[in-house]
VMD Tcl script that draws the C-alpha trace (Angstrom):
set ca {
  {0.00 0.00 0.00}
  {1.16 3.45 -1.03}
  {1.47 6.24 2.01}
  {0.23 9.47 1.41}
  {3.64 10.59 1.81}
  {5.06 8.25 -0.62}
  {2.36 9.60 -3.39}
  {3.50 13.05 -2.76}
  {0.60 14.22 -0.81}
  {0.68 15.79 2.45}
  {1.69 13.58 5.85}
  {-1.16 13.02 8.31}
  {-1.58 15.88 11.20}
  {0.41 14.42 14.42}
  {-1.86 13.16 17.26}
  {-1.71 15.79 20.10}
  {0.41 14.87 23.31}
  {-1.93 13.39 25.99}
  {-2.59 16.13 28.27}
  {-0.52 16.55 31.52}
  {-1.53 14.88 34.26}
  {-1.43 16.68 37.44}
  {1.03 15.73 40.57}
  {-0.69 15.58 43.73}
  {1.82 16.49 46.05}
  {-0.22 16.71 49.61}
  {1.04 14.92 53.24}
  {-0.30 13.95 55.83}
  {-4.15 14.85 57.04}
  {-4.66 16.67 53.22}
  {-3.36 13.57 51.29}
  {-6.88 11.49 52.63}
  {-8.91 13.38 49.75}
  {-7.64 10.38 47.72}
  {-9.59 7.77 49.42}
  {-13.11 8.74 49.34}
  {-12.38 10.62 45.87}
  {-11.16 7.01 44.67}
  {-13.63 5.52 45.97}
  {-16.42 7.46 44.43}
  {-14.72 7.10 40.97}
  {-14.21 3.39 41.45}
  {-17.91 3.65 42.35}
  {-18.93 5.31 39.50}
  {-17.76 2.35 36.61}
  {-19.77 -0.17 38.66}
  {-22.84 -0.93 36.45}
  {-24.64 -0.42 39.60}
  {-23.49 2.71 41.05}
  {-24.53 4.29 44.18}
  {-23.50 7.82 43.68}
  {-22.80 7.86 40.05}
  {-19.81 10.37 40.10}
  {-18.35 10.98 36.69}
  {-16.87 13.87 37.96}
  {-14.38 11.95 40.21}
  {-13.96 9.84 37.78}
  {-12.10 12.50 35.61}
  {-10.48 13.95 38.59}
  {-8.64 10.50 39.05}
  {-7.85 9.82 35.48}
  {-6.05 13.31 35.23}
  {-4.41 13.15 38.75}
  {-0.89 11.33 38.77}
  {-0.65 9.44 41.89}
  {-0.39 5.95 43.38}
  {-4.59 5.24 44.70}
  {-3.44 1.88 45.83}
  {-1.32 3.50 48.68}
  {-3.81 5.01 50.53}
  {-6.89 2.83 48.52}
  {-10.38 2.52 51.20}
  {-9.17 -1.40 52.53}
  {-13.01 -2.40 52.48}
  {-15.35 -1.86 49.38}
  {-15.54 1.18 47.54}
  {-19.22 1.13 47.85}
  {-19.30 1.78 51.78}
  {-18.24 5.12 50.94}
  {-20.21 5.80 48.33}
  {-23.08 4.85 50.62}
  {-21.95 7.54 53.06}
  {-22.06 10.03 51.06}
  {-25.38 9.65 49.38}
  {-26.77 9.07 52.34}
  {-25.29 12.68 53.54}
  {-26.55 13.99 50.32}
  {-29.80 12.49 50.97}
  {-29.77 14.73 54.14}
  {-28.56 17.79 52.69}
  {-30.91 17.77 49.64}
  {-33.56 17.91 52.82}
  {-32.15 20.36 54.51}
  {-32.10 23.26 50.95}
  {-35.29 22.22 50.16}
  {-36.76 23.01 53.70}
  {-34.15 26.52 53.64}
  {-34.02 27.49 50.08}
  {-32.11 30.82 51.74}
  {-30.35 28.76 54.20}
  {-26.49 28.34 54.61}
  {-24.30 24.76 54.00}
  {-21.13 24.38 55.24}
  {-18.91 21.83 53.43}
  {-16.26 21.19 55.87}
  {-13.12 19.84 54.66}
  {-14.40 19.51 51.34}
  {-11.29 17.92 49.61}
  {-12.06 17.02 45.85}
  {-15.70 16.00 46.75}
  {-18.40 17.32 43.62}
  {-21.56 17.58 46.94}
  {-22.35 20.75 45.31}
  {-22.90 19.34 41.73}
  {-25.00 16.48 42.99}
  {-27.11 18.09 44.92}
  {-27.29 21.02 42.92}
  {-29.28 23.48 45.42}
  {-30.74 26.60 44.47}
  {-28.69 29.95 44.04}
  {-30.46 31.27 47.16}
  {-28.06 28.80 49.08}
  {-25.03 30.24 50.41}
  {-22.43 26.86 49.61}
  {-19.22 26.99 51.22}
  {-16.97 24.25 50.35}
  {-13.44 24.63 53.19}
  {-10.80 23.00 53.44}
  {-6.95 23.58 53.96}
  {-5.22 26.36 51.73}
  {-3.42 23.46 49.78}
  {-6.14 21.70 49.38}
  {-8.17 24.32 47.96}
  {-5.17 24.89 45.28}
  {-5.71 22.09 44.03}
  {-9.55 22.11 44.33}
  {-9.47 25.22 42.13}
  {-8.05 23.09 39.02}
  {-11.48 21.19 39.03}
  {-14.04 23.88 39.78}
  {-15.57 22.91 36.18}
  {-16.22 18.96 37.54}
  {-17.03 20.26 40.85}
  {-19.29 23.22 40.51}
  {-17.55 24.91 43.68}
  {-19.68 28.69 43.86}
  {-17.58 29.63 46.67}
  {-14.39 28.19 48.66}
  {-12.83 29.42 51.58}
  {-9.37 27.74 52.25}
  {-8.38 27.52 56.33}
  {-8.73 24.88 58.76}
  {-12.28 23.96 60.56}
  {-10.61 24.40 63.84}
  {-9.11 27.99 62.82}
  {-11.18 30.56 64.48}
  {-12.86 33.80 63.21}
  {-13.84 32.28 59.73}
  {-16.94 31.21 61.08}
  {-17.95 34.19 62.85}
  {-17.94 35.85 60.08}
  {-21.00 34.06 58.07}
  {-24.75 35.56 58.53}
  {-25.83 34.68 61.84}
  {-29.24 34.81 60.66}
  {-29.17 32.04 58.54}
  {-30.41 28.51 59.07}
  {-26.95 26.34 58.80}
  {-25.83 23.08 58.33}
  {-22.66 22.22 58.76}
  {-21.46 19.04 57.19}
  {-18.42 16.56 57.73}
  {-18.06 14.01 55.79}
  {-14.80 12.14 56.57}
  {-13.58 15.05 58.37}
  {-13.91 15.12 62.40}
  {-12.03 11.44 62.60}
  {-8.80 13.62 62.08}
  {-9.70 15.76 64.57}
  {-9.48 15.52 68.74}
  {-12.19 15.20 70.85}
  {-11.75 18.67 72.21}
  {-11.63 20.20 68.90}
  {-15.13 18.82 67.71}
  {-16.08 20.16 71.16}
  {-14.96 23.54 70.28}
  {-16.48 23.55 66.91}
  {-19.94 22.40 68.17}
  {-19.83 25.17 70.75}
  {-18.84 27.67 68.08}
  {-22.00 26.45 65.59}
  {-24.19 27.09 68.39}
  {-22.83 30.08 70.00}
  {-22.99 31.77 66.15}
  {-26.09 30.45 64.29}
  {-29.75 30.83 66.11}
  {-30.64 27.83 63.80}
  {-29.16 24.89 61.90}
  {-27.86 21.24 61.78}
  {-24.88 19.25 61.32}
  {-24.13 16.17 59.60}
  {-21.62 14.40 60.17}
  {-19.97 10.74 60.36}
  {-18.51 8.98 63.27}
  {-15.71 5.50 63.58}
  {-15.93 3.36 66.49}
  {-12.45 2.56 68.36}
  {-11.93 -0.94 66.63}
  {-12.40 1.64 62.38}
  {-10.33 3.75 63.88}
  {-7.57 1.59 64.91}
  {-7.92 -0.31 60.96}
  {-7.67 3.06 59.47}
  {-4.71 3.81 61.64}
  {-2.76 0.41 60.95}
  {-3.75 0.81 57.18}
  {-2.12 4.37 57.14}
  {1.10 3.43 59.02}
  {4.35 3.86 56.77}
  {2.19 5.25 53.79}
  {0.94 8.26 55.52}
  {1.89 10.73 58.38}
  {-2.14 11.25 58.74}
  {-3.89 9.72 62.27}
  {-7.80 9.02 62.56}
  {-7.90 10.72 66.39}
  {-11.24 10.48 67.73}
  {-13.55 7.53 68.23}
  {-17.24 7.13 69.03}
  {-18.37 3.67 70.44}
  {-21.34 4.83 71.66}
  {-24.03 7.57 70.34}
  {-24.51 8.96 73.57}
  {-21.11 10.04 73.43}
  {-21.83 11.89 70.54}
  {-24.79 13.26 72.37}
  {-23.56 15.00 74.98}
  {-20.92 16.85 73.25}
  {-24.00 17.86 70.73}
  {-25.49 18.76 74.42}
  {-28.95 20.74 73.68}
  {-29.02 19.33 70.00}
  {-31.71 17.17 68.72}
  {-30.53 13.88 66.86}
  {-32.77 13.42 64.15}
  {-31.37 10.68 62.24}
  {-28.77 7.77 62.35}
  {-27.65 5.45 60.02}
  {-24.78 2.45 59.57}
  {-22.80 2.81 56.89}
  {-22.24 -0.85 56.37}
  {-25.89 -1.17 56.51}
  {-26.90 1.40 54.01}
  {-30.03 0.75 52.04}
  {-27.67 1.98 49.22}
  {-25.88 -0.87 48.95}
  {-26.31 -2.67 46.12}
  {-28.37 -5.93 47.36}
  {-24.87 -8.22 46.85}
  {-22.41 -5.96 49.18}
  {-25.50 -6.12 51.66}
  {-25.42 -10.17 51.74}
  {-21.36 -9.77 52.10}
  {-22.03 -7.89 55.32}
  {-25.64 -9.88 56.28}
  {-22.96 -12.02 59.11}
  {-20.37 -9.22 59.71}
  {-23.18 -7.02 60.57}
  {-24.39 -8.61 63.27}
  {-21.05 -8.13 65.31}
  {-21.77 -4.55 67.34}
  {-18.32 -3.69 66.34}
  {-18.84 -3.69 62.68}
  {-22.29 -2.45 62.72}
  {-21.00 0.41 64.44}
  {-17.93 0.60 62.50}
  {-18.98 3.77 61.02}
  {-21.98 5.90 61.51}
  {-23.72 8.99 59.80}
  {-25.41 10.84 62.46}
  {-27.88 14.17 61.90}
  {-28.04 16.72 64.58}
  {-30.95 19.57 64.62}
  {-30.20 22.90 66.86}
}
mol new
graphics top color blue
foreach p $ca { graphics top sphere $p radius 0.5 }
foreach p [lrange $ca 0 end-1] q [lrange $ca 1 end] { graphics top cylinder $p $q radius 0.2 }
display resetview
């Protein structure tokens, strides 16, 4: 067969260079994004996806870094679980406060804002650690971000600063584990020393998560899950006049697909696991 370059004609346009994948270069506390991000994008090529995520999806395919170092060590799908369960909850909250506030505490490269897409009346805040939100800023297209403010949850004066008049809901999704006990202290005293009205969402590991997460992380990450909650009541009195309005088990999500369920059907009846991790919904 004759080329076009061997008839004289003119040689085929080059292919242009893959694009450049991006170096994610975070330690310690920071460089957790990866799991549930991971997660959510291995979640999202299952035929039966939970949270159907395309956006972090793309994030991972254009990120270059090793997800098997710091990969979720049970099934993706627990974490996808979490967070539509979370969504579930916030989706309830903006449609009951159309011109309420939602805090997105350490927000890492999580697209909340694009799936539940609330109405512009929200005020969205998605916060999390100035290098975090550096990078965060590369994806605002996937993630739909209106608004970012980049310090730490326990930093004070940022919160002060939002309307006080605003219904708020402040939610943590894979964020307070990293934290002390003292420090989620603080912050639920500052939510309801500030805001006349609001919630928080948040989820909670039991001593025997914690200490997985902690072995899994050991000589692959200078990060350390802190604070455990074996029992709810725990949980409720540092919430002290707050109303729990909801609780759920992660491993027992009604989001699972029906075959992770039957994987956990034996596990779950061990106290341990079923409280393994927890989403828990606080009204104030």
């Amino acid at each position: 067969m004759v080329s076009p370059t061997d008839r004289g004609g003119p040689s085929p346009a080059p292919l242009p260079p893959p694009p450049a994948r991006r170096k994610v270069t975070l330690q310690g506390v920071p460089e957790t994004l990866v799991i549930p991000l991971y997660a959510k994008a291995l979640d999202s090529r299952d035929p039966h996806s939970i949270l159907h995520d395309r956006a972090a999806d793309r994030i991972v395919r254009s990120l270059d870094y090793d997800f098997d170092r710091l990969r979720f060590p049970g099934r993706p799908q627990i974490l996808a679980a979490r967070a539509r369960q979370i969504d579930e909850w916030v989706r309830e909250f903006v449609a009951a406060h159309p011109e309420g506030t939602v805090l997105n505490l350490g927000c890492g490269l999580d697209a909340r804002y694009a799936r539940v897409q609330p109405p512009t009346s929200v005020l969205w805040l998605d916060l999390d650690l100035p290098e975090v939100i550096a990078l965060r800023q590369k994806f605002l297209e996937e993630l739909g971000s209106p608004r970012t403010v980049a310090t730490s949850v326990t930093s004070p004066g940022w919160l002060e600063e939002l309307p006080a008049d605003r219904p708020t809901l402040a939610v943590a999704d894979g964020v307070f584990e990293y934290l002390t006990a003292d420090d989620v202290r603080s912050f639920v005293g500052r939510l309801t020393a500030h805001f006349a009205h609001g919630g928080l969402v948040l989820d909670v590991m039991n001593s025997y998560a914690v200490g997985l997460g902690n072995a899994r992380l050991e000589g692959r990450s200078e990060a350390r899950l802190r604070w455990a909650v074996d029992d709810l009541a725990e949980l409720d009195r540092v919430a002290g006049r707050w109303r729990r309005t909801g609780s759920a088990s992660a491993l027992g999500s009604r989001y699972l697909p029906f075959r992770v369920r039957m994987t956990y059907a034996i596990a779950f009846l061990s106290r341990r696991l079923r409280t393994a991790i927890r989403l828990v919904r606080y009204e104030f």
